[in-house]
C-alpha positions as a Markdown table, in Angstrom:
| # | Residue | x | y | z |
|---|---|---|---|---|
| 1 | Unk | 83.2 | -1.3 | 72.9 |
| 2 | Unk | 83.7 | -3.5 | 76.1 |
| 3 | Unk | 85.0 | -1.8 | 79.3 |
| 4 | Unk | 88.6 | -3.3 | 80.8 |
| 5 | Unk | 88.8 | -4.5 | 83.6 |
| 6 | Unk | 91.8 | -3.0 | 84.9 |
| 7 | Unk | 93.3 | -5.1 | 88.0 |
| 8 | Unk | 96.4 | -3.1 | 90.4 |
| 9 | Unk | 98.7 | -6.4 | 92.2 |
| 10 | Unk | 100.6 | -5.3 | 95.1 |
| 11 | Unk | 103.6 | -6.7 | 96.8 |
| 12 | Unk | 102.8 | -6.6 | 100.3 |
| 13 | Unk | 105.5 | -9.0 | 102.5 |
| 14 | Unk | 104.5 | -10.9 | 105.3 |
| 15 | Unk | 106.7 | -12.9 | 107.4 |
| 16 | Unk | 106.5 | -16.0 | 105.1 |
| 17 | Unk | 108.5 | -18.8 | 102.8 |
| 18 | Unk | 107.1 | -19.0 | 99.6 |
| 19 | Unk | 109.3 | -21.4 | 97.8 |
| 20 | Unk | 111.3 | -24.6 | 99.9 |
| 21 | Unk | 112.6 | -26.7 | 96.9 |
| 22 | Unk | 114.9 | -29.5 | 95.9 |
| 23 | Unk | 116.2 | -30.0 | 92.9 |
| 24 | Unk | 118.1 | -33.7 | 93.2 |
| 25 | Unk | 120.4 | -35.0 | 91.1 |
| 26 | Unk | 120.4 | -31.9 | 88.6 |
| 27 | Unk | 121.6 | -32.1 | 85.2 |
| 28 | Unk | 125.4 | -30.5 | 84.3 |
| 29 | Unk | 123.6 | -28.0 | 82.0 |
| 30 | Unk | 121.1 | -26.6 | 84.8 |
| 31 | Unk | 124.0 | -26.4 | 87.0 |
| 32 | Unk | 125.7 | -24.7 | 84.3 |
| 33 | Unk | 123.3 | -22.2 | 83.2 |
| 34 | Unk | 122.5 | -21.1 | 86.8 |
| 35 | Unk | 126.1 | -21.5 | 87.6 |
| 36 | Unk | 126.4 | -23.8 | 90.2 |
| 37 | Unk | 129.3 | -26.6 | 90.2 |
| 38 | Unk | 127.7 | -29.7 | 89.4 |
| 39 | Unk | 126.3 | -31.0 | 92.4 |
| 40 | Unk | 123.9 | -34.1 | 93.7 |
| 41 | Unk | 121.3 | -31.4 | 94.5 |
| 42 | Unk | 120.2 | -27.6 | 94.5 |
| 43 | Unk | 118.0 | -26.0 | 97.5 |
| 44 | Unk | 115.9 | -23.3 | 96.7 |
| 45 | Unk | 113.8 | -20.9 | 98.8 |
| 46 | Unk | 112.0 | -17.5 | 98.6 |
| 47 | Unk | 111.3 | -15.6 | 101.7 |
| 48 | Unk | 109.4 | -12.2 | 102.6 |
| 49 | Unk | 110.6 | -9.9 | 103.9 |
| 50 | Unk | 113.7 | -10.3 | 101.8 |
| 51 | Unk | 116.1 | -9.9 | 105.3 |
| 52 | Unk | 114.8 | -13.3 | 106.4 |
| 53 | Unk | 116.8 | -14.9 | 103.8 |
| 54 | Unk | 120.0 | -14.1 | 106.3 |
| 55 | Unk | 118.6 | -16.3 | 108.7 |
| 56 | Unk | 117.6 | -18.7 | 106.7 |
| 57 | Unk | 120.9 | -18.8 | 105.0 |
| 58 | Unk | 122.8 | -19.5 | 108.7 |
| 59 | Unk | 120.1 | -22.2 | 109.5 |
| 60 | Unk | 120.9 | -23.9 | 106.0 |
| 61 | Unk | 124.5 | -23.7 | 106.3 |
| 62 | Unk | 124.4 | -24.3 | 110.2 |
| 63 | Unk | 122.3 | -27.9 | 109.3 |
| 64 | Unk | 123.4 | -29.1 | 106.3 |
| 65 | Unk | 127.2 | -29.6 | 104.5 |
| 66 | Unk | 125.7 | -27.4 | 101.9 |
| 67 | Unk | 127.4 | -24.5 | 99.8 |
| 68 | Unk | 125.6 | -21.3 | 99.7 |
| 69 | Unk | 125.7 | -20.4 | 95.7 |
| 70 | Unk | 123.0 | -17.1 | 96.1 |
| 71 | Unk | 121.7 | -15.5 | 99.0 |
| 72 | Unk | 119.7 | -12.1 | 97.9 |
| 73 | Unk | 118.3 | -10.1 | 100.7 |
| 74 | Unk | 116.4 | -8.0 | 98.2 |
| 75 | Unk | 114.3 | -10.5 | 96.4 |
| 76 | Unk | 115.0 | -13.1 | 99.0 |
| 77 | Unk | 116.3 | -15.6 | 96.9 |
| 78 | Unk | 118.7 | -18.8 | 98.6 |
| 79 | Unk | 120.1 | -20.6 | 96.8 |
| 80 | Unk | 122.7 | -23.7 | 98.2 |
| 81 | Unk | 124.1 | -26.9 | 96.6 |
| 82 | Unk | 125.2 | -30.3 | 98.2 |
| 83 | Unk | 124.6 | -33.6 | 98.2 |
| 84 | Unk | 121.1 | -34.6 | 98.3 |
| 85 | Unk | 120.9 | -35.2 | 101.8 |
| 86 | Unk | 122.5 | -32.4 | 103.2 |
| 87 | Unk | 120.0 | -30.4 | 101.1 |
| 88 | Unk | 117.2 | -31.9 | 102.8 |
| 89 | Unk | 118.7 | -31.0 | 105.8 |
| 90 | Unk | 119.5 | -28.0 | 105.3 |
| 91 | Unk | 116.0 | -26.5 | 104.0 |
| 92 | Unk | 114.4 | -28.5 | 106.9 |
| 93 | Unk | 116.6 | -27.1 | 109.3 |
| 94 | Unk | 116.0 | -23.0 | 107.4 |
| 95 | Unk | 112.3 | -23.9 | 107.6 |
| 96 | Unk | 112.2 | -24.7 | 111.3 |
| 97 | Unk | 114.1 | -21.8 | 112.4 |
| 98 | Unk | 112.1 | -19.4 | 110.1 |
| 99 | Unk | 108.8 | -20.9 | 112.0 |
| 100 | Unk | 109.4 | -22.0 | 115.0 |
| 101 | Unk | 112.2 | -19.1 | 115.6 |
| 102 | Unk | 110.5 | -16.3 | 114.5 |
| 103 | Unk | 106.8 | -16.9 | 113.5 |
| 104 | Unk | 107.1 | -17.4 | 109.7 |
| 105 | Unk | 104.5 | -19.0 | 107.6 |
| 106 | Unk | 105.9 | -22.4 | 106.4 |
| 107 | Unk | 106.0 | -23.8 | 102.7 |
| 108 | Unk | 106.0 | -27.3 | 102.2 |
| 109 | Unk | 109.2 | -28.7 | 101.3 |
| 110 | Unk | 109.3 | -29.9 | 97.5 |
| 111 | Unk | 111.3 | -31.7 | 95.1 |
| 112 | Unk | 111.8 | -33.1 | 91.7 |
């Protein structure tokens, strides 16, 4: 019989953003299912530690006309709506201050 390998994955945070994301121009039933009034865009970032979000979450709103919709400092979730260029601004302007603030390692800044 063939041995498992058996692997353990651990969850060790570090001062980084893992997800910087734009969703533009969603569809009504994405906005519905996550439950977000339909908007012209979503923004989207994961942070670790989950605390960071906070900050991130004052830069956002601080940079762009957004709407915070979800800000978890547990799982370090943000999640903000707006029009399409207020989102850009506004996880640009979370992604400077996380880095040039306080040291984090950036993400690039997506979008579909």
């Amino acid at each position: 019989m063939a041995e498992k390998i058996r692997q353990i994955h651990e969850y060790v945070p570090g001062k980084q953003v893992t997800l910087a994301h734009m969703i533009a121009h969603p569809s009504v039933e994405l906005c519905q299912q996550i439950g977000v009034l339909d908007s012209g865009a979503i923004g989207l970032m994961t942070i670790t530690p989950g605390e960071g979000v906070i900050i991130a979450a004052d830069a956002a709103d601080k940079t762009g006309d957004v709407k915070l919709e979800f800000v978890d400092r547990f799982t370090g979730c943000l999640v903000f709506s707006g029009d399409v260029a207020s989102v850009d601004s506004a996880l640009k302007g979370a992604l400077q201050a996380l880095t040039d603030i306080l040291g984090f390692a950036p993400s690039p800044v997506t979008r579909t």
